[in-house]
PDB file of N, CA, C and O in Angstrom:
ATOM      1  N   UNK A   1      60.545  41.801  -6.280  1.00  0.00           N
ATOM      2  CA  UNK A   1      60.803  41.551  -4.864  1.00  0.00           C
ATOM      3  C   UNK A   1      59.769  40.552  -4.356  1.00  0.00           C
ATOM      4  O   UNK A   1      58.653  40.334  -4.827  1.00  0.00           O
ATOM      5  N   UNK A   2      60.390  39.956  -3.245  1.00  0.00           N
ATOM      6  CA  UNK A   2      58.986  39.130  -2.632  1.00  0.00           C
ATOM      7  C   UNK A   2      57.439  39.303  -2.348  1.00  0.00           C
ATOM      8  O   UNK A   2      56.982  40.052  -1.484  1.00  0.00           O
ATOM      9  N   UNK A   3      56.994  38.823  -2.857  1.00  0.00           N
ATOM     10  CA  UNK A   3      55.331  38.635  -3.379  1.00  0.00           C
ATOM     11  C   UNK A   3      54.732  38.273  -1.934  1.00  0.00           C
ATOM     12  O   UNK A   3      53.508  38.330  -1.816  1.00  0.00           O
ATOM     13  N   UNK A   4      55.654  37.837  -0.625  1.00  0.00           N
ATOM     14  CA  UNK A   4      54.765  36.842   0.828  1.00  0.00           C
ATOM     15  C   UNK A   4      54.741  38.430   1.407  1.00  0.00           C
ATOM     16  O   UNK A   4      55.293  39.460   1.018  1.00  0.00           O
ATOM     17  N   UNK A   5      53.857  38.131   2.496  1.00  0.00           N
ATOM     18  CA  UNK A   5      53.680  39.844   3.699  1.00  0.00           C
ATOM     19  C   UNK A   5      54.664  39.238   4.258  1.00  0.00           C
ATOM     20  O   UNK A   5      54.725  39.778   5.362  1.00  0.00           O
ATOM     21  N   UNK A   6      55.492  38.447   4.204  1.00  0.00           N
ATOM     22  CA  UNK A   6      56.616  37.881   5.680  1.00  0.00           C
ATOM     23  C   UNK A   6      57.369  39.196   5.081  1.00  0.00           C
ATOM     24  O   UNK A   6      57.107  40.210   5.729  1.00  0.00           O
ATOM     25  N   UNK A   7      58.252  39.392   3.977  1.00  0.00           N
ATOM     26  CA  UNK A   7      59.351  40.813   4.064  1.00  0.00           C
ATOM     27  C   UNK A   7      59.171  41.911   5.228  1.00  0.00           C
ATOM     28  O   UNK A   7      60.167  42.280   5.851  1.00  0.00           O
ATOM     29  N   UNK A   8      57.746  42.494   5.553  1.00  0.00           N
ATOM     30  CA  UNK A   8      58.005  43.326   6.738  1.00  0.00           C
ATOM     31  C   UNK A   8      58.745  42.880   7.779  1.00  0.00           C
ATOM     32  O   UNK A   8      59.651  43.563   8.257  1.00  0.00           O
ATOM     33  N   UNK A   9      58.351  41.416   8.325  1.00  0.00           N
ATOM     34  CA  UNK A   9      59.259  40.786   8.992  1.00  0.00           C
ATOM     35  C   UNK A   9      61.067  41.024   9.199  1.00  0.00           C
ATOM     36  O   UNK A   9      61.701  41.275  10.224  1.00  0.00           O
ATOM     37  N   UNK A  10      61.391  40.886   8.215  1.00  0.00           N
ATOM     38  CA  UNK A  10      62.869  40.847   7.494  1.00  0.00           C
ATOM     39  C   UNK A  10      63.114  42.329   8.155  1.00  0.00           C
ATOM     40  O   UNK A  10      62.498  43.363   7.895  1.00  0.00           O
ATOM     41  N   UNK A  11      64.276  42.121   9.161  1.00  0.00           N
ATOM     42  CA  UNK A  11      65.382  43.601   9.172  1.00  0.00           C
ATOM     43  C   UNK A  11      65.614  44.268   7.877  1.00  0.00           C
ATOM     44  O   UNK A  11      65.053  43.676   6.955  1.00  0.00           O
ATOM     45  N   UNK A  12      66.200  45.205   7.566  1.00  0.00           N
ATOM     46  CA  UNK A  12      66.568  45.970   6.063  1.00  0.00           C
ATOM     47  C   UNK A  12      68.175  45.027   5.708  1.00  0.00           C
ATOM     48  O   UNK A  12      68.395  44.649   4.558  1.00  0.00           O
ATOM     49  N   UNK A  13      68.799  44.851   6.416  1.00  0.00           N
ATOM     50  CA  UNK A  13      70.204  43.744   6.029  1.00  0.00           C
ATOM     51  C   UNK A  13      69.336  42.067   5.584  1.00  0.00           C
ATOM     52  O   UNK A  13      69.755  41.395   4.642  1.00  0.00           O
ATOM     53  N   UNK A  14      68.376  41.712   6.262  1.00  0.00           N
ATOM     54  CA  UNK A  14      67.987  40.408   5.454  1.00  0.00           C
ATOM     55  C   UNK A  14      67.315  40.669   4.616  1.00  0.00           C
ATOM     56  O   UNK A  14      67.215  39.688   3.879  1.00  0.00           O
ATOM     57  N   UNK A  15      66.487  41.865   4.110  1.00  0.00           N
ATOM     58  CA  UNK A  15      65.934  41.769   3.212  1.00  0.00           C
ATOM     59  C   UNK A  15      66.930  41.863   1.857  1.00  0.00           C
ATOM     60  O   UNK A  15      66.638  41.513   0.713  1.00  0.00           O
ATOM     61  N   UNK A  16      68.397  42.533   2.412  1.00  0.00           N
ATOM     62  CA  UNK A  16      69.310  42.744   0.977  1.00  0.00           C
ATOM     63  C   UNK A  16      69.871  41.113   1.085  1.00  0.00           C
ATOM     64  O   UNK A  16      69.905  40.534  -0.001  1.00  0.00           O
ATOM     65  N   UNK A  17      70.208  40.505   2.000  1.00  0.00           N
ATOM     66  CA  UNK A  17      70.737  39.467   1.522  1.00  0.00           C
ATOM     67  C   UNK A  17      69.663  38.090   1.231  1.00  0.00           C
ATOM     68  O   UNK A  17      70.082  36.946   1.051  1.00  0.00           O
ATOM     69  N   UNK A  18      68.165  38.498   1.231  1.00  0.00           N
ATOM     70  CA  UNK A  18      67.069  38.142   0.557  1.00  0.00           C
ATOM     71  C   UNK A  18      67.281  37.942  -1.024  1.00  0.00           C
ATOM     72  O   UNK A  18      67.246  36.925  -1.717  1.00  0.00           O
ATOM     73  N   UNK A  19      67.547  39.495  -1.381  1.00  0.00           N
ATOM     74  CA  UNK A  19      67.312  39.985  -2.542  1.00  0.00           C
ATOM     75  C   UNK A  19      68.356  39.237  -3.212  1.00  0.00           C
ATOM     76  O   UNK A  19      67.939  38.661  -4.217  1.00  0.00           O
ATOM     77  N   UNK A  20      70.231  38.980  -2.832  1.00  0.00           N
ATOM     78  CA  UNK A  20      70.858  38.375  -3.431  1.00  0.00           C
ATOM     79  C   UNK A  20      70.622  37.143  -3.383  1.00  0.00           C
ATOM     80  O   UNK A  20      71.346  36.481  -4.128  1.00  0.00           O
ATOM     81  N   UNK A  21      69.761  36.486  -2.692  1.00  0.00           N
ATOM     82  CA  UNK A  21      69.647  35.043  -2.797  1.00  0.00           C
ATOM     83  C   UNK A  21      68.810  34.632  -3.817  1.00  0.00           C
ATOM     84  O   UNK A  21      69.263  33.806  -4.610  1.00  0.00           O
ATOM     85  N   UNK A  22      67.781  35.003  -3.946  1.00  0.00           N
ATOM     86  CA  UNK A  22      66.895  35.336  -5.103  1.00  0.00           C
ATOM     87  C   UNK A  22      67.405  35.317  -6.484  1.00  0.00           C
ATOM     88  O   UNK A  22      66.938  34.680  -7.428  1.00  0.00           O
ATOM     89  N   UNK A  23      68.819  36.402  -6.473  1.00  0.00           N
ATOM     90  CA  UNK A  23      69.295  36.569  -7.717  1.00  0.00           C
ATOM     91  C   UNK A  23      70.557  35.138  -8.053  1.00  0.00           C
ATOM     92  O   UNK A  23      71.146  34.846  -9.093  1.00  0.00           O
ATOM     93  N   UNK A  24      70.582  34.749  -7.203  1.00  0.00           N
ATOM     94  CA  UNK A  24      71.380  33.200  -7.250  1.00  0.00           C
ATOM     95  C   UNK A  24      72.744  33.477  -6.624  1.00  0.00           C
ATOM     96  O   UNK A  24      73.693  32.702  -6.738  1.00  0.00           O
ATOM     97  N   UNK A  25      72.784  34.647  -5.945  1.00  0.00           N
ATOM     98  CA  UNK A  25      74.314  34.525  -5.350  1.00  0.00           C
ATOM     99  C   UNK A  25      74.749  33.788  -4.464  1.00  0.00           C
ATOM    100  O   UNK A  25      73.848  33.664  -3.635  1.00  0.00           O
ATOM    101  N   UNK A  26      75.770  33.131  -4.121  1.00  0.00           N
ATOM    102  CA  UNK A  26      76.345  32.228  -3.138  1.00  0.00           C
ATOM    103  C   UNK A  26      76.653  33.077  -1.972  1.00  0.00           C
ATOM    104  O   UNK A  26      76.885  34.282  -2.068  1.00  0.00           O
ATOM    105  N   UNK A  27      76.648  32.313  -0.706  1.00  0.00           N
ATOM    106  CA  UNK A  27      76.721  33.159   0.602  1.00  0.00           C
ATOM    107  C   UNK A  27      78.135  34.206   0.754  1.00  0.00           C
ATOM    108  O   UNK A  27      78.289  35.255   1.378  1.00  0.00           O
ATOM    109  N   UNK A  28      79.422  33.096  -0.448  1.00  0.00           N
ATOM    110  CA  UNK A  28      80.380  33.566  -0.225  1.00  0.00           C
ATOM    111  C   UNK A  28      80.516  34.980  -0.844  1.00  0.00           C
ATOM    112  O   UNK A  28      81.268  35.700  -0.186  1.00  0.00           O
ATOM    113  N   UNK A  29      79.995  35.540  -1.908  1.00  0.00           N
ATOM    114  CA  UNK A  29      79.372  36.329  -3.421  1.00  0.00           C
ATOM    115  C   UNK A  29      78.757  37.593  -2.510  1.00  0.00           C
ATOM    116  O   UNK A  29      78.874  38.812  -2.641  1.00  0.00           O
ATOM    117  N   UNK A  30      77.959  36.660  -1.403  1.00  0.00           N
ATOM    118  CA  UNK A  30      76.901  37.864  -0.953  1.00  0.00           C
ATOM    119  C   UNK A  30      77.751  38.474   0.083  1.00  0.00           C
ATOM    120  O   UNK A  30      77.716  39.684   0.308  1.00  0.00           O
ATOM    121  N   UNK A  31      78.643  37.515   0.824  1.00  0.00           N
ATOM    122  CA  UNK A  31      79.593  38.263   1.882  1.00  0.00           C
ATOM    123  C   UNK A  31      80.101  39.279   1.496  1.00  0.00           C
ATOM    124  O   UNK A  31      79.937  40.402   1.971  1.00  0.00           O
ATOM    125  N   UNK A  32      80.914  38.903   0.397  1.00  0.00           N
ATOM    126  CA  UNK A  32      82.098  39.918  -0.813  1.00  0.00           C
ATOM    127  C   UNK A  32      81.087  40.719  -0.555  1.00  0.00           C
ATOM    128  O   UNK A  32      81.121  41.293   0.533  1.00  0.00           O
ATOM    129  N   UNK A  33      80.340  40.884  -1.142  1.00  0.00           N
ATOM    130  CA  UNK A  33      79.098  42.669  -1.772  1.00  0.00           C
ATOM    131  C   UNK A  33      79.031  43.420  -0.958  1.00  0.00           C
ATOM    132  O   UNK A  33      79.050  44.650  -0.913  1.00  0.00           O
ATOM    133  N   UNK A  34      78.901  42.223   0.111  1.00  0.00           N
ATOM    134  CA  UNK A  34      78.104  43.132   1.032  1.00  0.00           C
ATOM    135  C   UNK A  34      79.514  43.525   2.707  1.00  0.00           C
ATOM    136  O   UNK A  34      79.231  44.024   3.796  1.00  0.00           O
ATOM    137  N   UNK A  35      80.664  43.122   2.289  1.00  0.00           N
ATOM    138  CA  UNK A  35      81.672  43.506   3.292  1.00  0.00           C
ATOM    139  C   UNK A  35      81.419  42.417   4.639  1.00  0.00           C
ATOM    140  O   UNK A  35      82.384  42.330   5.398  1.00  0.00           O
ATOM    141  N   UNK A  36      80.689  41.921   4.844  1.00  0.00           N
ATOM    142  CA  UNK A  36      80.235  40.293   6.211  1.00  0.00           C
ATOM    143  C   UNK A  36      81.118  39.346   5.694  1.00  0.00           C
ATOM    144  O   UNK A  36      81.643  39.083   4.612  1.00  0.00           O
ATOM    145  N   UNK A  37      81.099  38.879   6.957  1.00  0.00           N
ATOM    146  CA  UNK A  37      81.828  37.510   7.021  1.00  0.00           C
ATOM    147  C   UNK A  37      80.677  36.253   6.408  1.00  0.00           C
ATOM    148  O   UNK A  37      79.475  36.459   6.578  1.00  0.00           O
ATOM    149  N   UNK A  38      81.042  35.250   5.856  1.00  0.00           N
ATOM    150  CA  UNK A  38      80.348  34.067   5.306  1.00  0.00           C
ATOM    151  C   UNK A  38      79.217  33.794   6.350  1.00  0.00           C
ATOM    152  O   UNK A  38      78.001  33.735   6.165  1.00  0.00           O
ATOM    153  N   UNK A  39      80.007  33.632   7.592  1.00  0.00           N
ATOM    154  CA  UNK A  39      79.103  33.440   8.748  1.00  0.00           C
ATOM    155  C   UNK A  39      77.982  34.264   8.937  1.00  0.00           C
ATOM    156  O   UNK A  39      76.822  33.854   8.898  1.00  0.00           O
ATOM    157  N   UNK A  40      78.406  35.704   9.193  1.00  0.00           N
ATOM    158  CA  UNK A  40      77.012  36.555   9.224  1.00  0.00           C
ATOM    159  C   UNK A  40      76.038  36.231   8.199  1.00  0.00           C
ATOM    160  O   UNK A  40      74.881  35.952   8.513  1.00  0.00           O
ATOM    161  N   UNK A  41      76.450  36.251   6.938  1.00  0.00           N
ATOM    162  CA  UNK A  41      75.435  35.728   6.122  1.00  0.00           C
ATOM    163  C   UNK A  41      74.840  34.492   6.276  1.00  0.00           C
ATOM    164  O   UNK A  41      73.621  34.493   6.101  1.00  0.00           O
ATOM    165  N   UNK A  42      75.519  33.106   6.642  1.00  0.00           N
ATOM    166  CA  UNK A  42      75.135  32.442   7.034  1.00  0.00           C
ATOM    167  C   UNK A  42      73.908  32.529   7.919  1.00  0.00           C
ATOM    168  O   UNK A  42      72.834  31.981   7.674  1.00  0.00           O
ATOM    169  N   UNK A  43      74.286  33.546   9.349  1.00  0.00           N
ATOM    170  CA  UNK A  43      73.024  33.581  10.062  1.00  0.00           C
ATOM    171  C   UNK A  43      72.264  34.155   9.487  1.00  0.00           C
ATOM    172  O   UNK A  43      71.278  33.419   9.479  1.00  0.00           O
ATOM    173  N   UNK A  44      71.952  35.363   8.764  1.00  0.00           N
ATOM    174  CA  UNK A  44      70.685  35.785   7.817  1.00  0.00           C
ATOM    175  C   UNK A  44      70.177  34.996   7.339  1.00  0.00           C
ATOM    176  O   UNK A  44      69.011  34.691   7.593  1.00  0.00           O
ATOM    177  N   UNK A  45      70.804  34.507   6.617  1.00  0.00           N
ATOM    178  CA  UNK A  45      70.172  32.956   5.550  1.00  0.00           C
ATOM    179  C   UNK A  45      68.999  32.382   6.310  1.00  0.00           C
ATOM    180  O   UNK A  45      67.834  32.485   5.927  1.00  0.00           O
ATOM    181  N   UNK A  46      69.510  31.575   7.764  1.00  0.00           N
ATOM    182  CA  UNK A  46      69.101  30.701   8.824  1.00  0.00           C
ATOM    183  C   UNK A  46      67.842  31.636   9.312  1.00  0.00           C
ATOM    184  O   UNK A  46      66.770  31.086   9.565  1.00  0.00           O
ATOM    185  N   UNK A  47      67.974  32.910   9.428  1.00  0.00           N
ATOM    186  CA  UNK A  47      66.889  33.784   9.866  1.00  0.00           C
ATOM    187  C   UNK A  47      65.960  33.917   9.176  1.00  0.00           C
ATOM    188  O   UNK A  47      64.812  33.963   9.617  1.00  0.00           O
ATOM    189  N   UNK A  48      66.297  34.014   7.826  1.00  0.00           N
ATOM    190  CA  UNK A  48      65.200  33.912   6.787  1.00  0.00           C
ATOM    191  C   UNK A  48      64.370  33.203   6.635  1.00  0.00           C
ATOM    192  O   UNK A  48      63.178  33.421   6.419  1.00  0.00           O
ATOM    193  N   UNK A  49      65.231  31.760   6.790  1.00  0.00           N
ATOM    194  CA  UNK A  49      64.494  30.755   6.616  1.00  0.00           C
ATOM    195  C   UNK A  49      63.227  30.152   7.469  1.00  0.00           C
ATOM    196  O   UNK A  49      62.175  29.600   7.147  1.00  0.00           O
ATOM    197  N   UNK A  50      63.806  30.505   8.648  1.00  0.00           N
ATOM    198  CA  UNK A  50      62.889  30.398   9.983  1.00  0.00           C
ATOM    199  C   UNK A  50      61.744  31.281   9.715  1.00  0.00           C
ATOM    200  O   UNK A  50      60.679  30.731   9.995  1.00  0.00           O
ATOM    201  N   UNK A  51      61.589  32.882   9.106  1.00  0.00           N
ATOM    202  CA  UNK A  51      60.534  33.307   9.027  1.00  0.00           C
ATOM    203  C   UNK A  51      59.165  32.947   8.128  1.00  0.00           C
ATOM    204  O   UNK A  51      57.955  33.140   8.248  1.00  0.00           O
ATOM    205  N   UNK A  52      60.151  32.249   7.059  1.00  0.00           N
ATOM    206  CA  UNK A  52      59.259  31.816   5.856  1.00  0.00           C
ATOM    207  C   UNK A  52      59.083  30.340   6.246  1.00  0.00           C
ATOM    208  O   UNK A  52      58.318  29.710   5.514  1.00  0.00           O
ATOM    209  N   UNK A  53      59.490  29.861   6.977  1.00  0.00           N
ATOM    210  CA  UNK A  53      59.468  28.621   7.581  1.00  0.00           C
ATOM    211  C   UNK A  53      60.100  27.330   6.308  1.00  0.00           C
ATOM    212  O   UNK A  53      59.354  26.404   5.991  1.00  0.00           O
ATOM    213  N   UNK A  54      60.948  27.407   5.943  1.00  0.00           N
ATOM    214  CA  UNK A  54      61.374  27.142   4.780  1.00  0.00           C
ATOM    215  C   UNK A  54      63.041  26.353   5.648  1.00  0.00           C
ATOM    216  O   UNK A  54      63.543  26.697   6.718  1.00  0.00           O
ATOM    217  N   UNK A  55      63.493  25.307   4.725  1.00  0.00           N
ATOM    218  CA  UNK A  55      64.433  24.500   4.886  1.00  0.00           C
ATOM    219  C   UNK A  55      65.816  24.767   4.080  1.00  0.00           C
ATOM    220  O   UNK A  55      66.893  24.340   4.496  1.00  0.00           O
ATOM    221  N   UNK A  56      65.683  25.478   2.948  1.00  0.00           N
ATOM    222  CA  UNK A  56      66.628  25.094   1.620  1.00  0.00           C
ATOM    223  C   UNK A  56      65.990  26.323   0.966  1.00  0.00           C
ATOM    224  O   UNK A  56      64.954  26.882   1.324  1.00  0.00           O
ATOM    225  N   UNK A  57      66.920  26.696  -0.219  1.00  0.00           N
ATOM    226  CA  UNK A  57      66.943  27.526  -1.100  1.00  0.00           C
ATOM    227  C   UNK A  57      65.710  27.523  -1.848  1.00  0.00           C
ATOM    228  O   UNK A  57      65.030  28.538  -1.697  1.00  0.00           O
ATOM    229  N   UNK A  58      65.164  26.465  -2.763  1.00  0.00           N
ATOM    230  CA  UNK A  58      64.273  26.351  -3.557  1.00  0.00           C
ATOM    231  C   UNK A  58      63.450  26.627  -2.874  1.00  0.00           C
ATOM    232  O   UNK A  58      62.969  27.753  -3.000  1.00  0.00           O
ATOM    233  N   UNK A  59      62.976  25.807  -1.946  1.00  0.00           N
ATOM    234  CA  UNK A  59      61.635  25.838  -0.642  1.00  0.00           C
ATOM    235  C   UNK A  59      61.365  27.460  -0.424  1.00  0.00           C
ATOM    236  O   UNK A  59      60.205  27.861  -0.526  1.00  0.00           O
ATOM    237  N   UNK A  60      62.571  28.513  -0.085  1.00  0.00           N
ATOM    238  CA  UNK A  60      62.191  29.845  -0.584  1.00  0.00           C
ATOM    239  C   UNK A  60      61.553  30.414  -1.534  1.00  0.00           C
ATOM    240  O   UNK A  60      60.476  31.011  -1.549  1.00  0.00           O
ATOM    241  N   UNK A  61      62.703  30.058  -2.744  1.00  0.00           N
ATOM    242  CA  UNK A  61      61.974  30.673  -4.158  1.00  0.00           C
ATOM    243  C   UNK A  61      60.275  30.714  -4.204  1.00  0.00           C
ATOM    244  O   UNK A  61      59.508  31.663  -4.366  1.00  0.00           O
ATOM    245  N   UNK A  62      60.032  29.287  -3.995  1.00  0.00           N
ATOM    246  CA  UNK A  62      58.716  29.093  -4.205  1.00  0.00           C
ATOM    247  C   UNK A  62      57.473  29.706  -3.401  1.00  0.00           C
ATOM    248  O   UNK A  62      56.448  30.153  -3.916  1.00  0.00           O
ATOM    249  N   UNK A  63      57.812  29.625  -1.826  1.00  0.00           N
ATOM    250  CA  UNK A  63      57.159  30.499  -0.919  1.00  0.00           C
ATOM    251  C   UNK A  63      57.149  31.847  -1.809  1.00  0.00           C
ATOM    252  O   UNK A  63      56.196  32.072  -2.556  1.00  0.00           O
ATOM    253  N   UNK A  64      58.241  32.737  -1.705  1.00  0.00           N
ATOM    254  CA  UNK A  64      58.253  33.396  -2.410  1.00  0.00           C
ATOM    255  C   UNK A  64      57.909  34.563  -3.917  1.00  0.00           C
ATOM    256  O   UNK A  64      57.253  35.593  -4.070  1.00  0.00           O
ATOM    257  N   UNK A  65      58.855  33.600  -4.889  1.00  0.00           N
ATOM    258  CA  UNK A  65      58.408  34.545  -6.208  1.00  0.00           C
ATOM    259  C   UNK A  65      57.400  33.435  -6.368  1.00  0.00           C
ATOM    260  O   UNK A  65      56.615  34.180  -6.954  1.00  0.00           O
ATOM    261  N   UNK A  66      56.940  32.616  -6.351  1.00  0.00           N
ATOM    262  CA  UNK A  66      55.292  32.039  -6.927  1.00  0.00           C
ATOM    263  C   UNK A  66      54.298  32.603  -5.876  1.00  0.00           C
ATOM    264  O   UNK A  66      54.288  32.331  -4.676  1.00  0.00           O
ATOM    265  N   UNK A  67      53.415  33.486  -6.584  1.00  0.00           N
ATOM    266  CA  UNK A  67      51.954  34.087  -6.239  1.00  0.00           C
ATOM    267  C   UNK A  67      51.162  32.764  -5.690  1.00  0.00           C
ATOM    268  O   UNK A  67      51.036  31.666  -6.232  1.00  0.00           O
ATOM    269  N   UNK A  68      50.704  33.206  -4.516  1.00  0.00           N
ATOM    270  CA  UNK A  68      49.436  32.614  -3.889  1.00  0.00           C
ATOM    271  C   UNK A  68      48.294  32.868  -4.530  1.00  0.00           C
ATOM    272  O   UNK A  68      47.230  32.430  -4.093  1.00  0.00           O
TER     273      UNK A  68
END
């Protein structure tokens, strides 16, 4: 799981659609799993990103699973 203190941040729904992003699922993949519309996930995504202050997918990973 994420290695940053930002996860407390994260509601318990972004932290699961955290966790599938991580594992490489597509928004559409994570909707399916998780019963949301593309969109809702969409806004998680956008929420996420804003906390980690991050632009794009990779720009996560790296905040992320690479240790400070």
């Amino acid at each position: 799981m994420p290695r940053s203190k930002t996860p407390h941040l994260l509601t318990t729904r972004q932290r699961v659609v955290l966790k599938h992003l991580l594992s490489g699922g597509s928004k559409q993949c994570i909707a399916r799993k998780l019963g949301i519309s593309v969109h809702t996930v969409h806004v998680h995504v956008k929420s996420i990103y804003r906390r980690y202050r991050v632009h794009s997918r990779p720009q996560l990973m790296s905040k992320v699973l690479v240790p400070r």
